[in-house]
ZAGU-618417 format. One line per field, with one value per residue (C-alpha): x, y, z; residue number from 1; residue in one letter. Coordinates in steps of 0.25 Angstrom, whole numbers, plus 5000, padded with zeros to 4 digits. Layout:
u c(X; ...)
v c(Y; ...)
w c(Z; ...)
seq c(NUM; ...)
type c(a; ...)
This chain:
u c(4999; 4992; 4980; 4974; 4974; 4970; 4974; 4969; 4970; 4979; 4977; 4963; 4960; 4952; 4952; 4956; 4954; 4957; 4959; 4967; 4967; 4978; 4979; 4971; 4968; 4961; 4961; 4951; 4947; 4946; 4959; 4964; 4957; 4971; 4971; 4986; 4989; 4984; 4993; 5004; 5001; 5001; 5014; 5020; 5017; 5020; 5034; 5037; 5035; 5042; 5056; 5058; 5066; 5072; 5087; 5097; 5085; 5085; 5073; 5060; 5047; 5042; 5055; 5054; 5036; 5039; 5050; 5039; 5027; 5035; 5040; 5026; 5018; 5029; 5020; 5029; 5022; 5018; 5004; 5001; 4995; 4986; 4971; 4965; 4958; 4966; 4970; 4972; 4983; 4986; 4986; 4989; 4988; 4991; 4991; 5000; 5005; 4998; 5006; 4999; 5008; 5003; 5007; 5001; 5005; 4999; 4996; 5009; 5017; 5030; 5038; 5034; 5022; 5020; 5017; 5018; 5020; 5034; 5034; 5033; 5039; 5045; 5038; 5048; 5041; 5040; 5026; 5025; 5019; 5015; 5012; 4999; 5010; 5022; 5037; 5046; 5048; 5053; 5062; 5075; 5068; 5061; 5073; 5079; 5070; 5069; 5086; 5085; 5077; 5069; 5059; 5054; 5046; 5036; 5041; 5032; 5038; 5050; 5049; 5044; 5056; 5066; 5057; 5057; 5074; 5075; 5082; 5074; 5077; 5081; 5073; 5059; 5051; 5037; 5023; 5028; 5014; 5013; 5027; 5023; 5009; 5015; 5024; 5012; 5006; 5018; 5026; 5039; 5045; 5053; 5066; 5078; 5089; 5101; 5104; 5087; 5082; 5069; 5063; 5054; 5057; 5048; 5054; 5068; 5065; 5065; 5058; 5060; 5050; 5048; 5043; 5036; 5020; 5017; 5007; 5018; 5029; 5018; 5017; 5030; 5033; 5025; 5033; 5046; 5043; 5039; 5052; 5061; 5053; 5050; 5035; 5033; 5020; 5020; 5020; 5010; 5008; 5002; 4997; 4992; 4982; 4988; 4979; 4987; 4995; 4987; 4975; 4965; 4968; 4983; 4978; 4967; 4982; 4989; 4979; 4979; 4994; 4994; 4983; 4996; 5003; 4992; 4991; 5004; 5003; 5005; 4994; 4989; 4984; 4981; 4973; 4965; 4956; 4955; 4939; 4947; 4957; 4944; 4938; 4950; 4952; 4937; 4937; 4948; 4945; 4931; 4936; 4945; 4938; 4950; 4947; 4950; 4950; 4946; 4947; 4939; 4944; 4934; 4945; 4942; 4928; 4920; 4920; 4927; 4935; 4925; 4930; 4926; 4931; 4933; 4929; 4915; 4913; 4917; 4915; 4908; 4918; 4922; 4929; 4918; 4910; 4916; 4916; 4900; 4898; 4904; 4895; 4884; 4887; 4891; 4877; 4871; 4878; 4875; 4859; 4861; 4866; 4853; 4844)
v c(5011; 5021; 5024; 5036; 5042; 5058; 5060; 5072; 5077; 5064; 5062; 5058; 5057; 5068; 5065; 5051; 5049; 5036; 5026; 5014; 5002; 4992; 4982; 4982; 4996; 4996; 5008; 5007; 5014; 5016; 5019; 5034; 5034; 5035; 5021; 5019; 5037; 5036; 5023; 5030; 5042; 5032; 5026; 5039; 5041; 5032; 5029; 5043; 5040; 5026; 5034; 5047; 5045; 5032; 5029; 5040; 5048; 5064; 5066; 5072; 5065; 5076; 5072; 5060; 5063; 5072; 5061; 5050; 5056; 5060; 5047; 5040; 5049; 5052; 5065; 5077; 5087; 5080; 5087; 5081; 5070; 5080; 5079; 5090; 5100; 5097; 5110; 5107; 5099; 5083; 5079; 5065; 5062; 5047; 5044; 5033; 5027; 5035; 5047; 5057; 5060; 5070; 5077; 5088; 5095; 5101; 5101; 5110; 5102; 5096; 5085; 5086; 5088; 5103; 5098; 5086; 5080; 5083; 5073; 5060; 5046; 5037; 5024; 5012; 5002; 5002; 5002; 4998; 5001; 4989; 4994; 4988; 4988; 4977; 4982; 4972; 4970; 4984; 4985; 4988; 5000; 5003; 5008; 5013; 5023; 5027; 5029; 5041; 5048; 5055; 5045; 5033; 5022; 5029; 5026; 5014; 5008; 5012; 5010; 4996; 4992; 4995; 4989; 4975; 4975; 4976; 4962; 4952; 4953; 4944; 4935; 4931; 4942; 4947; 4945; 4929; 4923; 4934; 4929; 4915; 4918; 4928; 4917; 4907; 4917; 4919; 4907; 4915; 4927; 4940; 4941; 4949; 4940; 4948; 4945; 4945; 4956; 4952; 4938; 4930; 4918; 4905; 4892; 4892; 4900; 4915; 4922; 4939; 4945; 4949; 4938; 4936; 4937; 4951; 4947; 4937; 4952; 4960; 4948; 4945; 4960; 4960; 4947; 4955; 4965; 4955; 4949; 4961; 4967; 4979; 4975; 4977; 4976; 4991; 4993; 5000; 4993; 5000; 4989; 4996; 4984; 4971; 4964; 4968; 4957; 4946; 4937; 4938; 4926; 4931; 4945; 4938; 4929; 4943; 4949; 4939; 4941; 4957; 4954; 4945; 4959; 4967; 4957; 4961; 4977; 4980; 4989; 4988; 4999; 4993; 5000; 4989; 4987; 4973; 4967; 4956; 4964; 4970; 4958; 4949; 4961; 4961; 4947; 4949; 4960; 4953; 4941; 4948; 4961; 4967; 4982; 4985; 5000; 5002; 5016; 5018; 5030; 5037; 5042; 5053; 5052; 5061; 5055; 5051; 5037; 5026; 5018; 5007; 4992; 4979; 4973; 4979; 4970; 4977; 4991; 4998; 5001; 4999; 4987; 4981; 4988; 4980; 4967; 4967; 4972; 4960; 4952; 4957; 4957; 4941; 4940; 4948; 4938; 4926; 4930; 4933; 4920; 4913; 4922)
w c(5054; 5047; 5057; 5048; 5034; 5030; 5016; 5009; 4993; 4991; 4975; 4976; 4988; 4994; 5007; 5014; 5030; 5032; 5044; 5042; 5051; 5056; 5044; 5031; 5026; 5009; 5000; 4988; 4977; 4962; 4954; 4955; 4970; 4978; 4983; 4979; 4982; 4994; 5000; 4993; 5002; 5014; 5011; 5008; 5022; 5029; 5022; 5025; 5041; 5041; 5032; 5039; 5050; 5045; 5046; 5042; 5035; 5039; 5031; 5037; 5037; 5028; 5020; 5019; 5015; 5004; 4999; 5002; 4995; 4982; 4980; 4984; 4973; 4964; 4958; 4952; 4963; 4975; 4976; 4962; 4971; 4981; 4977; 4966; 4972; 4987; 4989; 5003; 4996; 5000; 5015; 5022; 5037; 5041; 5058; 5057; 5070; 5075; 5072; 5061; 5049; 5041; 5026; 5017; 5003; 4992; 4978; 4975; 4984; 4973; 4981; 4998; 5007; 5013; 5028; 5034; 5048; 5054; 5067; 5061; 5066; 5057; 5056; 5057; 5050; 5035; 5026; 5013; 5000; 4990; 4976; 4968; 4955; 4955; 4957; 4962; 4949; 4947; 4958; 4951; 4943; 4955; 4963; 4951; 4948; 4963; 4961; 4951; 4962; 4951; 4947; 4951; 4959; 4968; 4984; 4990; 4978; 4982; 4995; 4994; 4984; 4996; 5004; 4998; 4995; 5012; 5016; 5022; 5038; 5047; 5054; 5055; 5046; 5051; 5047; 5045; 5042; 5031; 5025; 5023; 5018; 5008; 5003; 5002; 4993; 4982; 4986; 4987; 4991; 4985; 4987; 4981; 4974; 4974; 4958; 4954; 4959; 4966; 4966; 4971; 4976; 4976; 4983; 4977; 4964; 4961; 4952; 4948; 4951; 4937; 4934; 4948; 4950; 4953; 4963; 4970; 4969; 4979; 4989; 4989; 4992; 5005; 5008; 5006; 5015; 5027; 5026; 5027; 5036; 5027; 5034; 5048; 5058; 5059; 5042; 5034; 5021; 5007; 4997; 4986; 4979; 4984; 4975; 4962; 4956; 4965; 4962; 4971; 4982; 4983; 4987; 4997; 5001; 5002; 5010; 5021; 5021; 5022; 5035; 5042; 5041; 5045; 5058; 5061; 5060; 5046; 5041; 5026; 5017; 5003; 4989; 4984; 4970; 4976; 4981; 4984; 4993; 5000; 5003; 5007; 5017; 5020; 5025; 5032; 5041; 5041; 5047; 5058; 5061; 5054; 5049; 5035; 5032; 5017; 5012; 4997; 4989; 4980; 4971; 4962; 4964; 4975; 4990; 4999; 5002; 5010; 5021; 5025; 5032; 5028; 5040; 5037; 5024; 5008; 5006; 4997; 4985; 4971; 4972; 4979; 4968; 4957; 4964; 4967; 4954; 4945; 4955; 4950; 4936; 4938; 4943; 4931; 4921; 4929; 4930; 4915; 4910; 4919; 4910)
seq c(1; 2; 3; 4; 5; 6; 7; 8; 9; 10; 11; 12; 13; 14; 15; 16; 17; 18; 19; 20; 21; 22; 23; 24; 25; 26; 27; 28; 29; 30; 31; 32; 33; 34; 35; 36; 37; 38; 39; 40; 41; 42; 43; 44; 45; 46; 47; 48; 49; 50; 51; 52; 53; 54; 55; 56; 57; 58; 59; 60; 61; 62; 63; 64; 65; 66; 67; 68; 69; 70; 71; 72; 73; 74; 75; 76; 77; 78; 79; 80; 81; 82; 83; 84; 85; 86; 87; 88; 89; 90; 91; 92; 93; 94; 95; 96; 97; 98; 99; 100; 101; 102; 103; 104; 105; 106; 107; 108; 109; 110; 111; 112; 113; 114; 115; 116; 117; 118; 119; 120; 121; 122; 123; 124; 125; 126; 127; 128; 129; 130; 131; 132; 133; 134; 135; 136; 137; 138; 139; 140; 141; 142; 143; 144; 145; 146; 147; 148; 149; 150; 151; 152; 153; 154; 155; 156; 157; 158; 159; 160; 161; 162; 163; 164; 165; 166; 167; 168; 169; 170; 171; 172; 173; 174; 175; 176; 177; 178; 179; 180; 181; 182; 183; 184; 185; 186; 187; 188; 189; 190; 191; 192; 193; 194; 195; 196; 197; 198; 199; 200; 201; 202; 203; 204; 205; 206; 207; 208; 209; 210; 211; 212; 213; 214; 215; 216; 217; 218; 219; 220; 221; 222; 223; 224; 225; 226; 227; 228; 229; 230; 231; 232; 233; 234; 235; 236; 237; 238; 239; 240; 241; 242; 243; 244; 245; 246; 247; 248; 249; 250; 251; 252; 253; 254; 255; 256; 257; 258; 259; 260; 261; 262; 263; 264; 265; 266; 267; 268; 269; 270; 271; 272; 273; 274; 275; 276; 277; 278; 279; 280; 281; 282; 283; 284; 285; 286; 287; 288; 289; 290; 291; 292; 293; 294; 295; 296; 297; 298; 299; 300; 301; 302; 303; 304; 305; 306; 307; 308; 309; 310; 311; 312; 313; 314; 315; 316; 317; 318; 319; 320; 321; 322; 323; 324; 325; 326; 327; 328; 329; 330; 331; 332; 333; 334; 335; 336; 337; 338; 339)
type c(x; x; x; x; x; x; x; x; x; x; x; x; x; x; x; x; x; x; x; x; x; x; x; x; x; x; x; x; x; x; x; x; x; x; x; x; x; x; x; x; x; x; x; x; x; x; x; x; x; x; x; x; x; x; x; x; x; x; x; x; x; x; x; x; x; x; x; x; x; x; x; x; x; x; x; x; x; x; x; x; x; x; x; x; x; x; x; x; x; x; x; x; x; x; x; x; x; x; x; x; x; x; x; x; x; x; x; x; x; x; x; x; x; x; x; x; x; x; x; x; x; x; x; x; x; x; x; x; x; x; x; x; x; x; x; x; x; x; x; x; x; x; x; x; x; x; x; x; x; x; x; x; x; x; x; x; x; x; x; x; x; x; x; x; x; x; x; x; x; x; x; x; x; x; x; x; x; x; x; x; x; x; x; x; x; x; x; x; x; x; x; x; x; x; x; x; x; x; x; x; x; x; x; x; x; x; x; x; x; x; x; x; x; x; x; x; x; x; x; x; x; x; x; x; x; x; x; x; x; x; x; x; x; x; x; x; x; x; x; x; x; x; x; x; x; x; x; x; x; x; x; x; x; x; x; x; x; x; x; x; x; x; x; x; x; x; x; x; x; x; x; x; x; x; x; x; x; x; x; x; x; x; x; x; x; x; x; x; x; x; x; x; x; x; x; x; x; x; x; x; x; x; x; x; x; x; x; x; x; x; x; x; x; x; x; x; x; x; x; x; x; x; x; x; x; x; x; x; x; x; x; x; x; x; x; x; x; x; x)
């Protein structure tokens, strides 16, 4: 798991120190503060520890980084994405398994970091990034465009695509409560026909997932990567807004699912815009004395990122913001139809 975070001149971000718990972890913030950036910077990482090292690959950890970070951000120049006025240049520091891993490159830097840990264990489990847009749909052109080697889907897209086409294993597949619940929430499961492409699959029909709920494709997706055993109790996974595509009682539904995983091991960072994500999770660590880490980025604006927990009740942010203040407008046009 990722124990703590130390990101400098990351787009945005000026400075992040950050330190994630087992379980539940919540980024926030206004759009263009970093939230999705900065669990692409995470991911990068991590992936970079988990694939250097893995089968046949010769390929250095720095290697395999400068590959990672390329793909993950796909900018012309790499240091495109280091923070105006960083002259220092961009920095990331994660202890992960307890074991730091650490990078740094500047502003002039084209296609690799400058420095970067050289002694680095491979992770043998494998973390995940779930994007907020929807792409099971687009698998075909997804792979396509990765095939010309010169343009195309960024990595955890990528990565997640391969992910998903792994066969079902063998056996009983883990987080087993989680499976059923999952399919008590869409009322099927993905599967790949070998004439159809992807369907999904409800009692004995199947539908393409073109014509699938997009809500139903990101749930499913988590399914799919229980029952191949992409997921395992020692995987870190990036959920970038899981409330997008989903009313709110799915997403409380889903929530309660993802804490089966994170009862098991599995750590969760997730960007949200949600108050109904935040307080799902509030009541949750509430009710268990669970710690929920919430990291609020200030984005372009002077200050720096306030952290608080869920387990201490709603924090002070912009979403909460929003919430209280169409309460109090509600009230205003109440007290002035009385009048």
């Amino acid at each position: 798991m990722i124990e703590s975070i130390r990101i400098s001149n990351l787009g945005p971000l000026e400075a992040v120190d950050w330190a994630p718990k087992p379980g539940f972890n919540v980024i926030i913030g206004a759009n263009d503060s970093g939230k999705t950036l900065l669990l692409k910077a995470l991911y990068a990482t991590v992936r970079s520890v988990e694939e250097h090292g893995r089968g046949d690959d010769a390929r250095t950890f720095r290697q395999v980084l400068d590959d990672k970070l390329t793909w993950t951000f796909q900018l012309p120049v790499l240091g495109d994405v280091v923070r105006r006025g960083g002259d220092a240049g961009c920095g990331v520091a994660l202890t992960l398994d307890g074991r730091e891993v650490e990078f740094r490159f500047t502003a002039k830097a084209r296609k690799g970091v400058g420095e970067s840990s050289s002694d680095v264990a491979r992770r043998d489990s494998t973390s995940v990034f779930i994007p907020a847009k929807e792409m099971l749909s687009m698998v075909n052109v997804i792979k396509e465009s990765r095939s010309q080697q010169k343009f195309g889907f960024d990595d955890p897209t990528f990565d997640l695509v391969r992910a998903l086409e792994a066969e079902p294993s063998q056996g009983k597949p883990p987080f087993g409560t989680a499976r059923k619940e999952l399919e008590k929430l869409i009322g099927g499961r993905l599967k790949e026909d070998t004439k159809s492409g992807w369907v999904f699959e409800r009692g004995r029909s199947k539908y393409p997932v073109a014509i699938t709920a997009e809500g139903i494709k990101k749930v499913a997706i988590i399914d799919r990567l229980i029952v191949n055993r992409t997921l395992s109790s020692e995987s870190i996974l990036f959920i970038d807004e899981p409330e997008s595509f989903l009313h709110p009682g799915a997403v409380v539904r889903l929530l309660e699912i993802l804490g089966i995983l994170v009862d098991n091991g599995v750590q969760v960072i997730m960007a949200t815009h949600s108050y109904f994500v935040l307080k799902k999770l509030m009541v949750m660590a509430r009710s268990t004395d669970m710690s929920v880490p919430v990291l609020s980025l200030p984005g372009r604006e002077v200050g720096e990122p306030f952290q608080a927990d869920l387990r201490d009740g709603m924090p002070e942010n912009p979403i909460v913001d929003v919430s209280i203040a169409l309460y109090e407008q509600e009230l205003d046009a109440e007290l002035d139809r009385e009048e």
